[in-house]
N, C-alpha and C positions, 0 to 999 in steps of 0.2 A: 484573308489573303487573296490576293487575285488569281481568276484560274488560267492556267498555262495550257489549255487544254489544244489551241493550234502546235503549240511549240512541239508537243510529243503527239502529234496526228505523223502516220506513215508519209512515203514520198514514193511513188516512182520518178526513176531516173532512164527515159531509154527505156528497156526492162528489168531494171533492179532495181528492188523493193528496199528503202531503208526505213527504218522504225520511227526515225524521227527527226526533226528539223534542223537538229544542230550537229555541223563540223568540225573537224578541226583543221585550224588553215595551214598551210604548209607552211615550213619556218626551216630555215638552215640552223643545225644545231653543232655541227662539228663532230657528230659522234660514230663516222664512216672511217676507217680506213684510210689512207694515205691513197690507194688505189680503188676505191671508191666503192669495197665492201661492205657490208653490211654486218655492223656489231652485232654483242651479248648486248652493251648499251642500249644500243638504238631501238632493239626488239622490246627492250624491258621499258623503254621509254613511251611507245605506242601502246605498246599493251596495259599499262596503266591508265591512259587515256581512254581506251577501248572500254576495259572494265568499268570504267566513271562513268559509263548511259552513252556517250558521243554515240552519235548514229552512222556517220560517214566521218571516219580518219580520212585527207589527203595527208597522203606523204610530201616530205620535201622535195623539193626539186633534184631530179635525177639529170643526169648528163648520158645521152650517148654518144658523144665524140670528144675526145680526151685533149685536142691539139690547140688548145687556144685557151686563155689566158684563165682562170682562176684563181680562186682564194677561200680556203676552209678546205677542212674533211669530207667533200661531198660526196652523192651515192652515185652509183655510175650503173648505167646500162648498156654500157658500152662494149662488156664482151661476156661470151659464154659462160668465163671463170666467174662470174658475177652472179649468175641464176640461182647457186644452191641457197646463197644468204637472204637472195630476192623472195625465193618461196618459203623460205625458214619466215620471212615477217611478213608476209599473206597468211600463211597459214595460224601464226600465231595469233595476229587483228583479227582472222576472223574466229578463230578459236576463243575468243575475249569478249563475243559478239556484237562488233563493229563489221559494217562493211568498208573497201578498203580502194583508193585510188592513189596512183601515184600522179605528182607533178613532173613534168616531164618537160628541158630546158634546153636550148641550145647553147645557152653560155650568156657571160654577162654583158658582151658588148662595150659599148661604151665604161658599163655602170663598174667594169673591172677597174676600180678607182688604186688599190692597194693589191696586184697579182702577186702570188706566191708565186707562177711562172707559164709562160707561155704568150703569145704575141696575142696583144689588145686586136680584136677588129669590129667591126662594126660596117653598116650599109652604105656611109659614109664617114668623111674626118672630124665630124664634130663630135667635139669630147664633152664626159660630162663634171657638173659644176654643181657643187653642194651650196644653192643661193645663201647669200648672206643674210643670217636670221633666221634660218626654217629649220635647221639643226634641232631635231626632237631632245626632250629633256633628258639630261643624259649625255647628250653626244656633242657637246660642246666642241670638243675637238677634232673634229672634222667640221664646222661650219665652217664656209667658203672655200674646200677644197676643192682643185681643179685634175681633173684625170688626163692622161696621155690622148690625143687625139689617135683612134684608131684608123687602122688600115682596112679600109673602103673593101670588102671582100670581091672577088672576080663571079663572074656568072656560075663557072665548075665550079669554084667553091660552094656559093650557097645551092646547089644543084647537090652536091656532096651531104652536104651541112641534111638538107630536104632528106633524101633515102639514108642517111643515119639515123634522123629522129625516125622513118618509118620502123626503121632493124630495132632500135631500143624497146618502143613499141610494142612489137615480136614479142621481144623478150619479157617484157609487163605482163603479158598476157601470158605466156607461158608458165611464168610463173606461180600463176593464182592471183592475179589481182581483178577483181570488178571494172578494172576503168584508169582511167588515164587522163591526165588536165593537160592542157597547154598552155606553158609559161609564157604568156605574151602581156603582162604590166610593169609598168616599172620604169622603163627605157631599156628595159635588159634586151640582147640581142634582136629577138622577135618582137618587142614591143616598140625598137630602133627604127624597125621596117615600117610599122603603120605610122609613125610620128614623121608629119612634116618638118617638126623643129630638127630632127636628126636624120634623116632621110632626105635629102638632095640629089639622088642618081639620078639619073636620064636613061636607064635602059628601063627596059619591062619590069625590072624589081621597084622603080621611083618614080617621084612625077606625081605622073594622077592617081587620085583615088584609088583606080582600080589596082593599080601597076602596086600602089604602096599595099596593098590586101591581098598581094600576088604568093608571097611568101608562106604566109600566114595559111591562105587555100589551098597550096599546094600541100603543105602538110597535112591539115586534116583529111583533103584526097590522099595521099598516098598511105597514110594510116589507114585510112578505114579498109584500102585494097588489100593492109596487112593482116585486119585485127576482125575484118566481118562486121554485119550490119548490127550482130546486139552487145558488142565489145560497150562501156561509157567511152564517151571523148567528149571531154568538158575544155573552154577554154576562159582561162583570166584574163581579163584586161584591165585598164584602168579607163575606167568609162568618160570621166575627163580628165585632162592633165594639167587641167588650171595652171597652163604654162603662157606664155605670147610666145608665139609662133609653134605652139601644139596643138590636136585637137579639142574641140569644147564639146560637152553632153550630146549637141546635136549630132555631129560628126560619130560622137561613139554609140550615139543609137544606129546610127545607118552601119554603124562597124557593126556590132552585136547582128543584126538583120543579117547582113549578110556572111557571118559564120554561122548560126543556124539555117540558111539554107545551104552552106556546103557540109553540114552535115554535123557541128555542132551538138553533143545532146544537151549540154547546160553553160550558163554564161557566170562566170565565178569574179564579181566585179571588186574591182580596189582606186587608187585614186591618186590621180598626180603621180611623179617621178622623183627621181634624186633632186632634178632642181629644185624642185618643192617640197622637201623630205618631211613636214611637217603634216603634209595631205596627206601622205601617203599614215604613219603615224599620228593622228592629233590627238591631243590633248583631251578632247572631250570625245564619248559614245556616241555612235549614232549621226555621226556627220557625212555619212555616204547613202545614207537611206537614202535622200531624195534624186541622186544619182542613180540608184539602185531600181526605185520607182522610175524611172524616168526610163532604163532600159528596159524592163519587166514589161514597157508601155507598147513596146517596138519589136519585142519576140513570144512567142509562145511557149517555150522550154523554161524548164525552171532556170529562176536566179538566186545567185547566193550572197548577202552581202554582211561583209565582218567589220567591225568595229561595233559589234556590243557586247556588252559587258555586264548588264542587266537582264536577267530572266522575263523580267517583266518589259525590258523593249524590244526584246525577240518577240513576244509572244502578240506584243502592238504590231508590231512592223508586219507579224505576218495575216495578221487580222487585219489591217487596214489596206492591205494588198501591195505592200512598198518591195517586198521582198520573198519568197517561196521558203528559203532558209537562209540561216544565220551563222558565222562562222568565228569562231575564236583561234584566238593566235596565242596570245600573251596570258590573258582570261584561263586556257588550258593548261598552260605553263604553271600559272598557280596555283589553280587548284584541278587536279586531272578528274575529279566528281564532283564537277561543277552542275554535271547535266543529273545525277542520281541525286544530290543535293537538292536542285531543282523542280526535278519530279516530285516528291520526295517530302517538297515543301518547305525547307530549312534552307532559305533565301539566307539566314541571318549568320547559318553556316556556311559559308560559300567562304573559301579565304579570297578575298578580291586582289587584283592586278594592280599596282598603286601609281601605272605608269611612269617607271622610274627608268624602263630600259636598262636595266642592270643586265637582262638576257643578252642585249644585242652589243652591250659593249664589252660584254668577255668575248663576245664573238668575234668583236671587229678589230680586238685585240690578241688575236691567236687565240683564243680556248674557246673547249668547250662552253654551251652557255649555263649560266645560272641564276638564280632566282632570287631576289631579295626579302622573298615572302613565305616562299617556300624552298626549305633546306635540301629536299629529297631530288632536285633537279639536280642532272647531271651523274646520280649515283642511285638509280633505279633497278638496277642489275645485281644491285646487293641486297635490295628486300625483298624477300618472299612472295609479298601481296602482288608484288608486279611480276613476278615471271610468269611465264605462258603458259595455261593450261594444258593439261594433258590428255587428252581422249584417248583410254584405253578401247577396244573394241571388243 
């Protein structure tokens, strides 16, 4: 058997120490509240993951501002009433022993294709379009959907929008969490702002370069004045968007550059957007390494790239210097001791992800998600093996 011995080599992150190379990548699952609390589900969901060896759990994407368009049970950091369920699943991941970060989002922007409710906006009016053909397997019906052209936000708004994410922030930390990602891939709100193809303003927020990274900086400065210099602040992107009229690798190495020098501690890369929903999902493993390498090439701070699904090309990628760690989404979903498996050596037990997308289309279908591989998705809360440890003292 091949040895895995990079895959479970430690990481610093910033200051904090994770045990091993693989994540788990943030995934909207539906399992929050209506007001964007935090389950018995959700808790019993991570912590089975945790348990499985994962080294760093991100969490899904959290929301601090409530006023603008959605879809799903998502987690909210958006007010006070929110903190006891916030610390209840910090404390439980790391009780699991995982370390523990949340994703942190300003809303979908454009990408709010199907809102449950609240007005679509975005940096400018261009809406987004699920290209004809790129439709991941699975998701048939949505291919070539066209979403509501959003309303262009005012300067006080994304000024608004900016000291929300700091205050949510706040709240992360307060909580007990290690750290904090920011949600900028996809074309989702913040990754609207860095994209030529959806970004056409003409003030300081659009335009050039700089003005389109304007957003994006002002955030991680106003976090880090919330949260202190050894809080994590990772941020996603999609390093190219293999779109015509998006940025290409080049462009998102000079992105990457320059969020680690506003202060960045990791670069958590993904790929393409809705137009190209297949990039972002393909078909095969391992088709963002070279994106991945290609960023890794232009910063110093670790990178994280997901779409493997194989032990053994985690463990290449991180040997051959393509990537620092490696990130599962779906790979998790199906088997949450994927990583103790792995260690472990029983590659041949590893239940695999058979890329069916059955998770994302109960999602995108009103429910919670679930697993065509694995039964125990969605109803975690009911086994023993997944509840949260208990440290008596």
């Amino acid at each position: 058997m091949a040895s895995l011995e990079k895959l479970f080599e430690p990481i610093k992150i910033n200051k904090l120490e994770v045990n091993n190379r693989i994540c788990y990548a943030p995934t909207g699952k539906s399992h929050c509240t209506e007001d964007g609390h935090v389950s018995d589900q959700a808790i019993c969901y991570y912590v089975a993951r945790a348990k499985g060896g994962t080294g760093l759990i991100i969490v899904e994407a959290a929301l601090p501002i409530a006023k603008y368009a959605r879809f799903g049970r998502l987690l909210g950091c958006w007010d006070d009433s929110q903190l006891a369920g916030l610390r209840n699943l910090a404390e439980a991941i790391h009780a699991a022993g995982a370390r523990v970060v949340v994703q942190e989002t300003l809303g979908f922007g454009s990408q709010a294709m199907f809102p449950v409710g609240g007005e679509v906006v975005g940096p400018s009016d261009v809406p987004s379009r699920i290209g004809k053909g790129t439709a991941p397997r699975g998701l048939g019906f949505m291919d070539g959907a066209v979403g509501v052209p959003p309303r262009p936000l005012t300067k006080e708004e994304i000024i608004e929008l900016e000291d929300s994410f700091a205050g949510g922030a706040e709240r992360i930390m307060k909580a007990g969490f290690d750290g904090l990602e920011v949600h900028g891939c996809h074309g989702y709100l913040i990754a609207g702002f860095l994209s030529p193809y959806s970004n056409k303003r003409q003030d300081e927020y659009g335009g050039s370069f700089e003005n389109r990274l304007r957003l994006a900086k002002n955030l991680l400065k106003k976090t880090r004045d919330k949260v202190g210099p050894d809080f994590v602040i990772g941020f996603r992107m999609s390093g190219d968007e293999h779109l015509e009229g998006g940025y290409n690798i080049e462009e998102g190495q000079k992105i990457a550059k320059e969020l680690e020098e506003a202060g960045a501690n990791y670069i958590h890369i993904s790929s393409g957007r809705y137009e190209v929903w297949n990039r972002m999902l393909p078909d095969e493993e391992g088709t963002m390494l070279d994106d991945a390498k290609a960023i890794k090439q232009a910063v110093s701070i670790p990178v994280i790239c997901p779409n493997i699904h194989d032990p053994r090309t985690g463990e290449r990628a991180i040997k051959e210097g393509m990537t620092d760690m490696i990130a599962l989404s779906r790979g998790l979903i199906a088997d949450p001791a994927w990583a103790n498996k792995a260690k472990a050596g029983k590659l041949d037990e590893i239940r695999r992800c058979v890329l069916c997308n059955t998770c994302l289309k109960t999602l995108f279908t009103g429910f919670s998600i679930r697993c065509a591989v694995n039964p125990e998705v969605g109803w975690e809360r009911f086994i023993p093996e997944y509840y949260p440890p208990i440290k008596r003292k």
